[in-house]
C-alpha positions in Angstrom: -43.3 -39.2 41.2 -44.7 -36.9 43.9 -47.9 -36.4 45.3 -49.4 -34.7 48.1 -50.8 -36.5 51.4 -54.7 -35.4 51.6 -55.8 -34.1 54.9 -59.1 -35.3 56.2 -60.8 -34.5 59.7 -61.5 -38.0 59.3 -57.6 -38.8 59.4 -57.2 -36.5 62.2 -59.4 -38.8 64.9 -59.7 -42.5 66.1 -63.1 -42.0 67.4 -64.7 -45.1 65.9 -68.0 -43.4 65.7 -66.8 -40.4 63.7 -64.8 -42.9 61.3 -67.7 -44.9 60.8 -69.8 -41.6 59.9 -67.2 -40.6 57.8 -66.8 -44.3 55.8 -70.5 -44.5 54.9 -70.7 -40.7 53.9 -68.2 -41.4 51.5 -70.0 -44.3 49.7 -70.7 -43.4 46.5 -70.2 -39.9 47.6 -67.1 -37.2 46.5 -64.8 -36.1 49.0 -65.7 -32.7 48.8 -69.2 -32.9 49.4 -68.4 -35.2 52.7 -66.2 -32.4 53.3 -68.7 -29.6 53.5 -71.2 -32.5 55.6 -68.9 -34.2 57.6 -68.1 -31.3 60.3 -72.0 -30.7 60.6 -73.5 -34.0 61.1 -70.7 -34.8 63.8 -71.7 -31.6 65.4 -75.4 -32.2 65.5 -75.3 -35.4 66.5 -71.3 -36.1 68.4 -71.8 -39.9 69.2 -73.7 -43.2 69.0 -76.6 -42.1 71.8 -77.1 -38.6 70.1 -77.7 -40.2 66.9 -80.0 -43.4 68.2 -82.2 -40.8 69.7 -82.7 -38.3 67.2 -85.7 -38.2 65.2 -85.8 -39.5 61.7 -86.5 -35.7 60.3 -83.7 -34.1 62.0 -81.7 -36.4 61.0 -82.0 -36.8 57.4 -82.2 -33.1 57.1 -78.6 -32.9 58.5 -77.7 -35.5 55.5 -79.3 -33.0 52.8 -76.9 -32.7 50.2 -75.3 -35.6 50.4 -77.5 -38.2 48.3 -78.8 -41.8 48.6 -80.5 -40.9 52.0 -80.8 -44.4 53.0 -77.3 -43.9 54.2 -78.5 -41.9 56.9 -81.2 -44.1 58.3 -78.4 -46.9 58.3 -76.2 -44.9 60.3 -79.2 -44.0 62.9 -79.7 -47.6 62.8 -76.0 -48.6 63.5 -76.0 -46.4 66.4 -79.6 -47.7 67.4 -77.5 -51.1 67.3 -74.6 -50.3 69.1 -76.2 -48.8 72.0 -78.6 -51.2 72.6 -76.1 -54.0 71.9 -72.9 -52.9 72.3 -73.0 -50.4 75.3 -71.9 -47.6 72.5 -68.6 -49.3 71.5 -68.3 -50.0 68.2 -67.1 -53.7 67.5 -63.9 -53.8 65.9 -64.7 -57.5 64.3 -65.7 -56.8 60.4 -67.7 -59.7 60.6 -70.0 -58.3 63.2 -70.0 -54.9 61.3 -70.6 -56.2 57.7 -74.2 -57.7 59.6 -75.3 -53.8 60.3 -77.4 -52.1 58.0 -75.7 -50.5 55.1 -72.4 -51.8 55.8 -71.1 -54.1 53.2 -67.7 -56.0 53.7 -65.1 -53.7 52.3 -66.7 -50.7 54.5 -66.6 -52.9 57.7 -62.8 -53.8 56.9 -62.1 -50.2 56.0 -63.6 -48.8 59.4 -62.1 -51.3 61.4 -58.6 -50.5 59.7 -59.0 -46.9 60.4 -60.5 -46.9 63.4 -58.7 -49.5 65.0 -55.5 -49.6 63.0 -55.9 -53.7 62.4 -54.4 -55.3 59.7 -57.6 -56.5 57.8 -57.9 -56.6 53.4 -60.2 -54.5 51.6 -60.0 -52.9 48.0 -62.2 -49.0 47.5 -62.1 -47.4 44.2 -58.5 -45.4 44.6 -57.0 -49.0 46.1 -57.6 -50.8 43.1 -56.3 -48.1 40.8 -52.9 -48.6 42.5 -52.9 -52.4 42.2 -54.6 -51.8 38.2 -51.8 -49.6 36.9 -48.9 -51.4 38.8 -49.7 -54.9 39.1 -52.3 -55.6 35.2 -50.3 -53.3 32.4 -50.4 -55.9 29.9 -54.7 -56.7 30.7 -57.3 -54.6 28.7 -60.3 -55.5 30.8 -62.1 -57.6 33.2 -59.6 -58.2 36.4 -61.5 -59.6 39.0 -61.1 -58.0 42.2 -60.3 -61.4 43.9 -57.0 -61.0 41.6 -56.6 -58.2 43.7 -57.2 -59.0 46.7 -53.8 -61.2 47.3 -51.5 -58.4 45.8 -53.1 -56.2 48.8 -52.8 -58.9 51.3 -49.1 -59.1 50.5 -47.9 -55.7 50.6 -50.3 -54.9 53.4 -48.4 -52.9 56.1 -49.2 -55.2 59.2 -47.8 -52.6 61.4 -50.0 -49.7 60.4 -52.2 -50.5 58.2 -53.9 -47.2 58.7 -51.2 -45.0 57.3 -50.9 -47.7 54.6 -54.2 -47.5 53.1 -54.0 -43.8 53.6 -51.0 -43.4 51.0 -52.2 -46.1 48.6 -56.0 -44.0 48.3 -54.2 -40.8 47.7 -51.9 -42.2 45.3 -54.9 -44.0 44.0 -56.5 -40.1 44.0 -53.4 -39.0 42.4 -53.4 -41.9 39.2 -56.6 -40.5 39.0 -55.9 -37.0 38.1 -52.8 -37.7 35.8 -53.7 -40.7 33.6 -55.9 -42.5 31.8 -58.8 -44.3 34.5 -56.6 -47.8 34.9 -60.4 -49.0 37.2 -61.4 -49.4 33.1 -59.4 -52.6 33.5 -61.6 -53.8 36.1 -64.3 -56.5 36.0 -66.9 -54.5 38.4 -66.0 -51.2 36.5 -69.0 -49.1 35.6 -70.3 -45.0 35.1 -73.1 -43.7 37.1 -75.8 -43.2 35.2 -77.0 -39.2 35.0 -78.4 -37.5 37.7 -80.4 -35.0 36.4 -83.4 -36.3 35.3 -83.2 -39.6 37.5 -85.3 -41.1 40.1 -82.6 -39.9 42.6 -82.9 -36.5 41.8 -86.6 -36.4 42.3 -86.7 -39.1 45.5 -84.3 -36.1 47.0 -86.7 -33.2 45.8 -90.0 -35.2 47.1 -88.0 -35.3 50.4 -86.9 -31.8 50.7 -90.7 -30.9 50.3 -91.9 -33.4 52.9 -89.0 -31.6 55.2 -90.8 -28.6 55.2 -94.3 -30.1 55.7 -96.8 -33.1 54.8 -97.8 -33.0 51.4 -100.8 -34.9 49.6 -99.8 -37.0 46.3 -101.6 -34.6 44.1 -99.6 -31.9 45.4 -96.2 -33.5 45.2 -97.0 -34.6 41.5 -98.3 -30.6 40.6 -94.8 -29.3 41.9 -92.7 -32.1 40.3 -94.3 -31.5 37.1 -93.7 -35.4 36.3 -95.8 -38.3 35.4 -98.2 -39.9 38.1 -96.9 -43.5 37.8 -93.5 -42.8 37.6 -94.1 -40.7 41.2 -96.1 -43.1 43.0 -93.9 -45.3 42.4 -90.7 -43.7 43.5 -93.6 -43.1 46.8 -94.0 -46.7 47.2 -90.3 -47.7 47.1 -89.2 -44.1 49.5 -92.2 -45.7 51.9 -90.5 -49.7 51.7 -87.0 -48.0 52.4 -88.6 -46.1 55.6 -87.9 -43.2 54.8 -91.8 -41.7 54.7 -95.2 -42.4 55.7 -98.5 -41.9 54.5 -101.4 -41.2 57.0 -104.5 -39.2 56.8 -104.3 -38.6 53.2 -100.5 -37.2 53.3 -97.1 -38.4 53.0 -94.5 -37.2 55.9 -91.2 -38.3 57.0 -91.7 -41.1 59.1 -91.0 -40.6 62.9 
């Protein structure tokens, strides 16, 4: 069976910095929208001190596009971290880096595999395809990832892990594309819920208007056209999350 290596910019660097932009973009995120972002967040802001000390609006309007926005106040807070911390090198411990913001543990194993080529084990979406459909034919449902996880360990190239991973998410990509989902199998399988219509899709219009310029509540709910609760609450958790401010009567993006 034959299938084609993907090339990602991504693939093309070690810069720990642009892996680790590239590994949280890609939470929960398709690869072709990271595509389209990727290149123009990296150009805005090229490294850990560029990001630290941008401001909060510039930076979250580079992210438009690319959903659950939090993402990119974690990475502004990583390289806030790293700088302040970690002279702007990026630890290559997954332990340290599953204690940043944002990071859980198979993204801190993932980044330090790529970015550092170390022989760590971590399971992502295409992985446990692979290990699904090869390793749990005869199962129906509910394989529990730490089933997994010694099947990776074992067959885990120790000598370059990086390429490793590479061919077993593309083939993962692949098995995606030619037969029926074998993640179905899985214990922590589930569909995202709709977007149209969600709180997402209005958390990410309420922040495209406060982009452009403070609003008032009453404002923000007449354009929304939804009802008051539901947006004052979706006002109160953005707020929580840091994402905005409210002074002098109107909500902003917080500095």
């Amino acid at each position: 069976m034959k299938y084609l290596r993907r090339d990602f910019p991504w693939r093309n660097t070690t810069d720990p910095y642009h892996i680790l932009v590239s590994e949280v973009m890609l939470q929960q995120t398709q690869v072709s929208r990271v595509l389209v972002k990727y290149p123009i967040f990296i150009s805005q802001f090229s490294n850990f001190r560029e990001l630290a000390s941008a401001s909060t609006k510039d930076v979250l309007q580079a992210w438009q596009g690319m959903g659950y926005n939090r993402r990119a106040l974690y990475l502004k807070k990583i390289a806030e971290i790293v700088v302040a911390k970690y002279k702007e090198k990026l630890p290559n411990d997954p332990v340290i880096l599953d204690s940043f913001p944002g990071i859980g543990e198979a993204t801190a194993s993932s980044i330090v595999a790529f970015a550092f080529n170390k022989p760590v084990v971590f399971i992502e979406t295409n992985i446990r395809r692979v290990f699904l459909h090869l390793f749990f034919e005869g199962r129906k449902s509910k394989v529990d990832d730490r089933e997994i996880f010694p099947l990776i360990e074992k067959t885990l190239d120790k000598k370059n892990p990086r390429e490793w991973y590479w061919a077993l998410m593309d083939y993962g990509a692949h098995l995606g594309k030619t037969i029926d989902n074998p993640n179905k199998k899985s214990k922590h399988y589930s569909i995202q819920s709709e977007f149209e219509g969600s709180d997402r899709q209005v958390r990410g219009e309420i922040l495209r208007m406060l982009l452009k310029k403070s609003q008032t509540e009453e404002n923000i709910i007449t354009v929304l056209k939804k009802k008051n609760d539901r947006v004052k609450h979706i006002l109160q958790n953005m707020m929580k999350e840091g994402l905005i401010e409210y002074k002098s009567k109107m909500y902003r993006i917080k500095n």
